[in-house]
C-alpha positions in Angstrom: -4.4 42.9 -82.9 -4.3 39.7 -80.6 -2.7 39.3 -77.1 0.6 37.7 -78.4 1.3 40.4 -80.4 0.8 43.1 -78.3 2.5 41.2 -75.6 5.3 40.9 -78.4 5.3 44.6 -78.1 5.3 44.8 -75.3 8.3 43.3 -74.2 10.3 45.1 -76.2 9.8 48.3 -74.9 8.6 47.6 -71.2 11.1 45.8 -68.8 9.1 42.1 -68.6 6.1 43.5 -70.8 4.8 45.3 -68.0 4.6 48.7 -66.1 4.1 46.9 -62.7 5.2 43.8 -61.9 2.6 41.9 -60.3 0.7 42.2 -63.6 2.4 40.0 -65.5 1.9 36.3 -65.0 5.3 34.6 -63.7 3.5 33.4 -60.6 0.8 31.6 -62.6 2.3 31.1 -66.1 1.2 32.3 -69.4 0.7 35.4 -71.3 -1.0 38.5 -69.5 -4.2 39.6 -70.7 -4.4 43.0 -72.0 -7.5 44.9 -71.1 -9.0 47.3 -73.8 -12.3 48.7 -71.8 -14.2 48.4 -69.0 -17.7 48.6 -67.5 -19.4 47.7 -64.0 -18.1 44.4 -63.0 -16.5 43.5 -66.1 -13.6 44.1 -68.5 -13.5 43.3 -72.1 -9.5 42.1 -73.2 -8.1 43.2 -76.8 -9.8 40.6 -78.5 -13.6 41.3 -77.3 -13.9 38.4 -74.8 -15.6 39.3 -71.4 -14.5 38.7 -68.2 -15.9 39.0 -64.1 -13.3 41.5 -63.2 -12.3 40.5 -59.3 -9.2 42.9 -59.4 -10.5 45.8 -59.9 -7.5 47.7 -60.5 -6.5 46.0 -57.1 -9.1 47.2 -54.8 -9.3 51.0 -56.3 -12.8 50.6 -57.9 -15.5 50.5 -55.3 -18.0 52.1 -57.9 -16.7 49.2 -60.7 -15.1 50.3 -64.0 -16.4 53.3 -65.8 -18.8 54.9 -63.1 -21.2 57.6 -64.9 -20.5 59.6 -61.8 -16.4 59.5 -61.8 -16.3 59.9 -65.9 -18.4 62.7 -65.6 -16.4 64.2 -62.7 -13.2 63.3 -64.9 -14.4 64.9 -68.0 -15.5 68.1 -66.0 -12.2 68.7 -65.1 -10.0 68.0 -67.6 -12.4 70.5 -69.7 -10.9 72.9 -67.1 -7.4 72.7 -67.1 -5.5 68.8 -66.5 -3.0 70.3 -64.1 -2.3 74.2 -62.3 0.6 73.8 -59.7 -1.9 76.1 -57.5 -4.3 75.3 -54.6 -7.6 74.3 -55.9 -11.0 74.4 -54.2 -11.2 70.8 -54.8 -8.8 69.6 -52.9 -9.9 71.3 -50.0 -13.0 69.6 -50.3 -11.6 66.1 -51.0 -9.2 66.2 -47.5 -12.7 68.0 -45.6 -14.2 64.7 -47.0 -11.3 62.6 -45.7 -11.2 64.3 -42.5 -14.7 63.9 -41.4 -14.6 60.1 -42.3 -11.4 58.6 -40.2 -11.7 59.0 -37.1 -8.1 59.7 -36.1 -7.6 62.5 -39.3 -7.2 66.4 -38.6 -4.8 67.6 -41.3 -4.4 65.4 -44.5 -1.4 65.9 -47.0 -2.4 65.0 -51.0 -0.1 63.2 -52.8 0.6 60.7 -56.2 0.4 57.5 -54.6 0.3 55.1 -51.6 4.4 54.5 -51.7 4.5 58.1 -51.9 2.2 58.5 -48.9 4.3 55.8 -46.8 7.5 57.1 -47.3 6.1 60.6 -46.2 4.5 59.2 -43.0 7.9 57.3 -42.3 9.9 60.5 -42.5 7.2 62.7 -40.5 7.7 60.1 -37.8 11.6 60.0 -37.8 11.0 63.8 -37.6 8.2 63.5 -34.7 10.0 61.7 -32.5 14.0 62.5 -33.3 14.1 58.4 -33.5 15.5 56.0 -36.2 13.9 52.7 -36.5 10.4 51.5 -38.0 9.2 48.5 -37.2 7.1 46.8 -40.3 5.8 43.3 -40.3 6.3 40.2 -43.0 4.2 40.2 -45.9 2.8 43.6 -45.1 3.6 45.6 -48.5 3.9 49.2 -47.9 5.5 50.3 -51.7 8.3 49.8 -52.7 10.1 53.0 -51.3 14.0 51.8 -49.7 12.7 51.3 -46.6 10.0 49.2 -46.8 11.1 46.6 -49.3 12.2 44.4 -46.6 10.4 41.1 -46.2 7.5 42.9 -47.9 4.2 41.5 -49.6 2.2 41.5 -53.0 4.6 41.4 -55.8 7.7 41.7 -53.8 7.5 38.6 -52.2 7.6 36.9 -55.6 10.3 39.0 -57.3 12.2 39.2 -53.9 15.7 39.0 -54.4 16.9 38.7 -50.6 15.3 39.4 -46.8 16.3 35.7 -46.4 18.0 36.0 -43.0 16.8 34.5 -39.9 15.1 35.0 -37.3 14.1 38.2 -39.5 12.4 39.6 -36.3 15.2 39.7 -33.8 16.3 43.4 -34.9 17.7 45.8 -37.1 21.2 43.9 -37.6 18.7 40.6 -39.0 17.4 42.5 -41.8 18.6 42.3 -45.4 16.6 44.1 -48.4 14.8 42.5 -50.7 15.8 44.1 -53.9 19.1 45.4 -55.3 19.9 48.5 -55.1 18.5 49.0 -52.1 21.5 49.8 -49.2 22.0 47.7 -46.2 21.8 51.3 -44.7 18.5 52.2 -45.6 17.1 48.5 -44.8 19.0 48.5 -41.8 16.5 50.9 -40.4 13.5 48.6 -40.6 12.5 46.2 -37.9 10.9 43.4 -38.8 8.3 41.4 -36.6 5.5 38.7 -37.6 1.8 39.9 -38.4 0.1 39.1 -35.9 2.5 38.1 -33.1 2.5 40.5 -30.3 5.8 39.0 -28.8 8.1 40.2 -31.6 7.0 43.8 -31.2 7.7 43.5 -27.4 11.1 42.4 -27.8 12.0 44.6 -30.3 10.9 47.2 -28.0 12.5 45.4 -25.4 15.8 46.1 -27.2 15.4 49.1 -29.5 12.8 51.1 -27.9 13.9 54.4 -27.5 15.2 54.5 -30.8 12.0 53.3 -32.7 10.0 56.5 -34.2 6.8 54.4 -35.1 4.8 50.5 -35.9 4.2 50.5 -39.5 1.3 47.6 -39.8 -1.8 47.5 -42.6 -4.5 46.6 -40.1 -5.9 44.3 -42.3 -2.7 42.3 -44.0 -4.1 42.2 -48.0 -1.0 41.8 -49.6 -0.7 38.4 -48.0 -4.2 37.1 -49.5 -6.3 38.0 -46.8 -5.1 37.7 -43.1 -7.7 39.1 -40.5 -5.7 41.1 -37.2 -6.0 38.7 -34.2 -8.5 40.2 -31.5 -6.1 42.3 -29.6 -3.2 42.9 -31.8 -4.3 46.3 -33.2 -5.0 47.5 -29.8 -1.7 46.0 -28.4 0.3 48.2 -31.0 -1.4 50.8 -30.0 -0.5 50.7 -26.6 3.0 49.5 -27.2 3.8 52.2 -28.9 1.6 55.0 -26.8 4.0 53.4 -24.2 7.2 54.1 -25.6 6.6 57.7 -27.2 6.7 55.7 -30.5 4.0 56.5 -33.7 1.4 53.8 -35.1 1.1 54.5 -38.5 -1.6 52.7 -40.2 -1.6 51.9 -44.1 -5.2 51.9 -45.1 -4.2 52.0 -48.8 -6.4 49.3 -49.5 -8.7 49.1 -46.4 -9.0 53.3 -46.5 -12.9 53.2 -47.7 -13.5 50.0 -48.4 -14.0 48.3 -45.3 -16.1 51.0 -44.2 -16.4 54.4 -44.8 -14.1 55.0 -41.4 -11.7 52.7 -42.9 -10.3 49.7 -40.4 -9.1 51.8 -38.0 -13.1 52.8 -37.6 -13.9 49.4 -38.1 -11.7 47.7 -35.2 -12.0 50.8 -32.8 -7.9 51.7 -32.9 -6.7 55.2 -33.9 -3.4 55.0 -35.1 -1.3 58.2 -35.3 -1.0 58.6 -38.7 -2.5 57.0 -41.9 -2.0 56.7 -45.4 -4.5 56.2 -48.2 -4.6 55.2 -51.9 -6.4 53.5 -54.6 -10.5 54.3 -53.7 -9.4 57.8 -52.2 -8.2 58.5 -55.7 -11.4 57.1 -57.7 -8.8 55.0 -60.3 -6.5 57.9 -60.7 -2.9 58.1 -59.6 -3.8 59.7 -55.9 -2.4 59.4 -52.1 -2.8 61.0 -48.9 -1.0 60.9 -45.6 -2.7 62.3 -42.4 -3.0 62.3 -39.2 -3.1 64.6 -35.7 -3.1 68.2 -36.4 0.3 68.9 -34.3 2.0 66.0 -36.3 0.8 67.2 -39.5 1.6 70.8 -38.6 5.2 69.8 -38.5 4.8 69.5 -42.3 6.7 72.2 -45.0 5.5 75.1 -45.6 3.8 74.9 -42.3 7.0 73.2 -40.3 10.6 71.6 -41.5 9.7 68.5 -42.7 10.0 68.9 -46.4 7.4 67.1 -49.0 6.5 67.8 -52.7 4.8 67.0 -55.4 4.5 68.9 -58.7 1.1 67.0 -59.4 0.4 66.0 -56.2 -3.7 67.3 -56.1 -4.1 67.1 -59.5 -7.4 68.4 -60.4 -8.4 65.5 -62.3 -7.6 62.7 -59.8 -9.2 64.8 -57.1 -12.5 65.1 -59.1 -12.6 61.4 -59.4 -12.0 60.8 -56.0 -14.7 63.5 -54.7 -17.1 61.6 -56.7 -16.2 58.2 -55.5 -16.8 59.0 -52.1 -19.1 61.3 -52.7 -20.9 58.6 -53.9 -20.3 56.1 -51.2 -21.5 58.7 -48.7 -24.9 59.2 -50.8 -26.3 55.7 -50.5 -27.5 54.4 -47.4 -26.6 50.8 -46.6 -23.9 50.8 -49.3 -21.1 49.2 -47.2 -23.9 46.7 -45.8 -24.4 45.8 -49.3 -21.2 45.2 -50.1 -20.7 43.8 -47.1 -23.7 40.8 -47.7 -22.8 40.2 -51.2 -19.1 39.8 -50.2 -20.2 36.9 -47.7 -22.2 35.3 -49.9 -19.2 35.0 -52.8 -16.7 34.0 -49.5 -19.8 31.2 -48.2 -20.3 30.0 -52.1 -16.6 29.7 -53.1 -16.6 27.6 -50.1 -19.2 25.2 -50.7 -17.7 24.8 -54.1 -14.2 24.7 -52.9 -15.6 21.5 -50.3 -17.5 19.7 -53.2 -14.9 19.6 -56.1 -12.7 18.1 -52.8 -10.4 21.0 -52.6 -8.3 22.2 -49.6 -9.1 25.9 -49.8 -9.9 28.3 -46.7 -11.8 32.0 -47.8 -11.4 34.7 -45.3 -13.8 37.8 -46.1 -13.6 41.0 -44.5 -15.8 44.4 -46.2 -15.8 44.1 -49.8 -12.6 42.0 -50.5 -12.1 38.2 -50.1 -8.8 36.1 -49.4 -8.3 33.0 -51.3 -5.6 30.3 -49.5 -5.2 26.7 -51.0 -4.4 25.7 -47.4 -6.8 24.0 -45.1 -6.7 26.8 -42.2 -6.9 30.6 -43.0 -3.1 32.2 -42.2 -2.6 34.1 -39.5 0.8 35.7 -40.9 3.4 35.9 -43.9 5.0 32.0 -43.4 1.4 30.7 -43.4 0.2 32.5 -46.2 3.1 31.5 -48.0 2.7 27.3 -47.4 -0.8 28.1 -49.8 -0.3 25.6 -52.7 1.1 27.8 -55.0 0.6 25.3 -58.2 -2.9 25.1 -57.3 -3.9 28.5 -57.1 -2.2 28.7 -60.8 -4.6 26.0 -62.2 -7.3 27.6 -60.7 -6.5 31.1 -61.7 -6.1 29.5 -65.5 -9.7 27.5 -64.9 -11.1 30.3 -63.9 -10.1 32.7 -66.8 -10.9 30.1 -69.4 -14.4 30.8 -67.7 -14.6 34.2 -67.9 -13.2 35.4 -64.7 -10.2 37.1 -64.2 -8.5 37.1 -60.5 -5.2 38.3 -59.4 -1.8 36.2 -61.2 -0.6 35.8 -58.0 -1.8 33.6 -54.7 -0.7 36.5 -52.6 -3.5 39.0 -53.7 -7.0 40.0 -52.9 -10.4 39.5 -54.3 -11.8 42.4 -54.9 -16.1 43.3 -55.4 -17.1 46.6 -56.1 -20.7 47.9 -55.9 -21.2 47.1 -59.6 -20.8 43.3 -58.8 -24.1 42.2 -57.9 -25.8 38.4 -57.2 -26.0 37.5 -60.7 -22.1 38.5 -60.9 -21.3 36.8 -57.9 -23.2 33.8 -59.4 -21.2 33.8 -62.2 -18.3 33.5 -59.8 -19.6 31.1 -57.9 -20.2 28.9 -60.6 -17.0 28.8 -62.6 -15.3 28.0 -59.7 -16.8 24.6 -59.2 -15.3 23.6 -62.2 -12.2 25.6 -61.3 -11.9 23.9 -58.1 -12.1 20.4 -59.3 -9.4 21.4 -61.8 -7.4 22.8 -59.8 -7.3 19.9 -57.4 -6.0 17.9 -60.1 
């Protein structure tokens, strides 16, 4: 069966065809492609036609699709039961493994997902400090738990049905959410300030301070494109809130492992308070983590009052892929140098092809993910990453796809490589996009 008609189906039965919204293709136009399998660098859609895979199930393959090592790992333990509701020795292991990689992590908390793990973190703050406020920033997506679909990121920025009010970062009474159903009470509780602009966290303190529990900030903005912290801002939220008794939380979803096996907060040399994980912790099963300080996390049910659950949360089979994903990463020497290399040299050729099909494009690259702006200067927060040509980025996402390379339907996204993608995939990148370009300059 073709796309059309499964996309038919699809819509039938699945609110817009899909299960997540950012998957389907309103930003870009067209019909979504359905993937059928998957290998290394590359997925195959339902009608056998290959494709470079630069999503990577948005950034939670860091081995590629189908790694011998996870599928074995999977297989292992789904031979051995799918799900117990009871401690296992793997999960031990896995949040031993976690532990002895970030630099800030004592005590980790397993859970199904990165929204999960934010929305934990947020209430173990509140908790912490007997405060009320979070402060997030624009175009930083932390899931889309109440709280934090305000002026959010990623997918929400597109389907976002309010956060219009302005200035947006002058306090709590500014904010509006940015879906329905969503009460003014629980969005009323988020302070917003600008990525990447020091001043707006100052005067929020300046007026809420001793009501603000903790900063909520991804220290590399990805659901944005790609926006790079400015040198000083991570370590000016960090003493901000080390200041005013407030928590940094830091949502490494997406940079948790792949940026470096200490994450970003290893990378730039800030420890946040707590962190939350996702996507490569989880090996490309449903999988999130929360941690942090030992006396915060200690304040965690059984073990203190602030209640969390999760009937699958540490289930066996995500934990095995996990294990081996990092497992791994940890066994190869040079692997994030690697990554690292290849990922420049995609960012330096998409450039040079950018520059000689005459498009205005800036690449920012950071570990093994890439952002993409049809803008002349990389942004430096949400309002500039939004002022990317929008149109543009569709013709090229199209051009690109008739070339056999599939990217994110959405400007707003990452570029993703995994280890799987090596120069003669990044080649085949490189090249398609010099047609794409020049396409999608028009």
């Amino acid at each position: 069966m073709e796309t059309p008609q499964w996309w038919e189906r699809a819509r039938r039965v699945m609110p817009g065809g899909v299960n997540s919204p950012v998957r389907a293709f309103r930003a870009v136009g067209g019909t979504p492609v359905f993937a059928a399998r998957g290998e290394g660098p590359y997925v195959w859609d339902v009608s056998g036609r290959r494709y470079v895979d630069l999503v990577q199930s948005w950034g939670a393959l860091i081995l590629g699709h189908a790694h011998p090592a996870v599928v074995e790992a999977v297989q292992r333990a789904a031979a051995s039961g799918t799900s117990f509701g009871m401690p296992t020795t793997a999960e031990v292991e896995l949040a031993e493994l976690i532990a002895s990689a970030l630099p800030s992590v004592e005590m980790v908390r397993l859970v199904n997902s990165g929204t999960e793990a934010v929305m934990s973190a947020v209430r173990l703050s509140r908790a912490a400090t007997g405060r009320r406020y979070v402060v997030k920033f624009e175009g930083c997506y932390h899931g889309h738990s109440d709280a934090m679909l305000v002026k959010a990121g990623s997918g929400a920025a597109l389907y976002s049905a309010g956060g219009g009010a302005a200035p947006t970062w002058a306090g709590a009474t500014s904010v509006s959410p940015a879906s329905p159903g969503v009460s003014p009470g629980a969005a009323g509780e988020t302070l917003l300030a600008r990525y990447n602009h020091l001043e707006d966290v100052e005067a929020l303190f300046s007026r809420w301070g001793q009501e603000i529990a903790a900063v909520i900030v991804e220290p590399v903005a990805a659901n944005m494109g790609v926006v790079l912290p400015k040198p000083g801002f991570l370590e000016g939220l960090r003493a901000i809130t080390r200041r005013n008794g407030s928590l940094l939380i830091f949502d490494e979803v997406i940079t948790g492992f792949r940026v470096g096996w200490s994450g970003a907060q290893g990378r730039f040399g800030v420890q946040p308070d707590l962190t939350c994980l996702g996507k490569i912790m989880g090996g490309g099963l449903p999988a999130g983590a929360y941690a942090g300080r030992r006396e915060l996390m200690e304040l965690v049910a059984p073990q203190g009052p602030v209640y969390q659950a999760g009937t699958l949360s540490g289930n066996p089979i995500a934990v095995a892929a996990g294990l081996a994903t990092l497992r791994e990463l940890q066994r190869e020497e040079g692997i994030y140098e690697c990554l690292e290399a290849r990922a420049r040299r995609l960012a330096d050729g998409l450039r040079q092809a950018a520059k000689e099909a005459g498009a205005c494009v800036s690449v920012v690259q950071v570990g093994a993910m890439l952002g993409l702006s049809f803008r002349a200067q990389a942004p430096q927060d949400f309002t500039e990453a939004q002022e990317g040509d929008a149109g543009a980025y569709a013709r090229f996402f199209h051009a690109m796809l008739e070339r056999g390379v599939h990217l994110a339907p959405a400007m707003l996204e990452a570029i993703f490589l995994s280890t799987a993608h090596d120069e003669r995939v990044t080649g085949e990148v490189t090249e398609a996009a010099r047609a794409a370009f020049a396409a999608a300059a028009g």
